[in-house]
C-alpha positions, 0 to 999 in steps of 0.5 A, spaced: 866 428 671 863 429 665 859 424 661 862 420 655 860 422 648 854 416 646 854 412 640 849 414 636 847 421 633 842 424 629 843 427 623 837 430 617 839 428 610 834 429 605 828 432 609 829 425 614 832 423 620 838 419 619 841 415 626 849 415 625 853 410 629 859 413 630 863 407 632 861 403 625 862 410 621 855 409 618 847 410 618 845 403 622 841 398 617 834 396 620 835 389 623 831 383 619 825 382 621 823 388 625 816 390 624 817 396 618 817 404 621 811 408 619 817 413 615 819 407 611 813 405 608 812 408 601 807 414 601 802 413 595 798 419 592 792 417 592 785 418 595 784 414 601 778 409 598 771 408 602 771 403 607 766 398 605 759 400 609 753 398 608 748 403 607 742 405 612 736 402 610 732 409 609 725 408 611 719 413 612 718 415 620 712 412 624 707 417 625 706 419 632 700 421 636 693 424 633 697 424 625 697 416 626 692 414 622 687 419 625 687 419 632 692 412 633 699 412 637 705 409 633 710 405 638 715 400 636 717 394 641 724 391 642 726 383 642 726 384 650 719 385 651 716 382 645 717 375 642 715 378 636 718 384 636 721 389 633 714 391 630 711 397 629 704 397 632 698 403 633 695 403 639 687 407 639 685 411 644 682 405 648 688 402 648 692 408 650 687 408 656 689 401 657 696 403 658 695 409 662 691 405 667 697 399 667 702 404 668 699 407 674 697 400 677 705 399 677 707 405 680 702 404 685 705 397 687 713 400 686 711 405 691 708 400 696 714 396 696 718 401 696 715 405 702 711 398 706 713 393 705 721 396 704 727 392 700 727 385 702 720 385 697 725 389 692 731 382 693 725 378 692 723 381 685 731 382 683 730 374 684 724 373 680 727 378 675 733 373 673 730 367 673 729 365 665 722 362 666 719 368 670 722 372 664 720 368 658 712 368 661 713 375 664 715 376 655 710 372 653 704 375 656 706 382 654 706 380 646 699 378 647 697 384 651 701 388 645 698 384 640 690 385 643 692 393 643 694 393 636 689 397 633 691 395 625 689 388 627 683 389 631 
C-alpha cells in the first residue's frame, strides 16, 4: 500500500523557500502572533555596530623581583585574604625571608597532620576553616603581617 500524498509541499520562488498548502491552493499565511522567522525579518546593509563596553583600564605592570624598586619583591593581595585588598605591596628582603620561614612552618604542619595525626585532625581544621569568625580573624591577622611586610610603608 502506498503512502497518501502529504498536504503541503515546498517550492523555491525568488531564491526562497515557499510551504504550498495543496488542499487551500496557496502558500500558507504565517499564524498571528507567531514569533517572527529569522528569513522574515528584513536584512539591513550596514555594519554591525560595537557593543557598548567599557575599556580596560590600562595601567603600568608592577615589577617584580630584584627591578622592584632595587631589591624589593612586588605582590598584590586578593580581598580574600587581605582587608584592605587589592593592593600592591613591596616585600624586602627581610620580609621575603620572613614569608620563606612562614611557608616552611606550614608545610611542616600539613605534612604532620597528614602523615601523624591523619584525617580526622584534616575534618576538624575543613570545620574551623567554614566558621565566618575563624575566618574574618584568620583574615584580620594576614593584613597586619601583610602590612608590617610592607617595605613602602616602613
Amino acid at each position: 500500500m502506498d503512502m497518501p500524498p502529504t498536504r503541503y509541499r515546498v517550492v523555491e520562488q525568488g531564491r526562497r523557500l515557499v510551504v504550498i498548502d495543496t488542499l487551500a491552493g496557496g502558500p500558507v499565511r504565517p499564524v498571528p502572533g507567531a514569533p517572527e522567522m529569522p528569513g522574515e525579518r528584513r536584512r539591513r546593509m550596514e555594519a554591525p555596530r560595537p557593543r557598548d563596553r567599557v575599556a580596560p583600564r590600562l595601567r603600568k605592570p608592577e615589577p617584580r623581583g630584584p627591578h622592584a624598586n632595587g631589591d624589593g619583591l612586588g605582590f598584590t593581595t586578593a580581598r580574600w585574604f587581605d582587608d584592605e585588598g587589592p593592593r600592591t605591596i613591596r616585600i624586602d628582603q627581610e620580609g621575603q625571608g620572613q614569608i620563606a620561614i612562614v611557608a616552611a612552618i606550614l608545610l611542616v604542619v600539613a605534612i604532620v597532620c597528614i602523615a601523624i595525626i591523619g584525617w580526622p585532625v584534616m575534618f576538624v581544621l575543613g570545620f574551623l576553616a567554614l566558621n565566618p569568625k575563624t575566618r574574618g580573624g584568620l583574615r584580620t591577622a594576614a593584613t597586619t603581617w601583610l602590612t608590617a611586610l610592607n617595605a613602602d610603608e616602613g
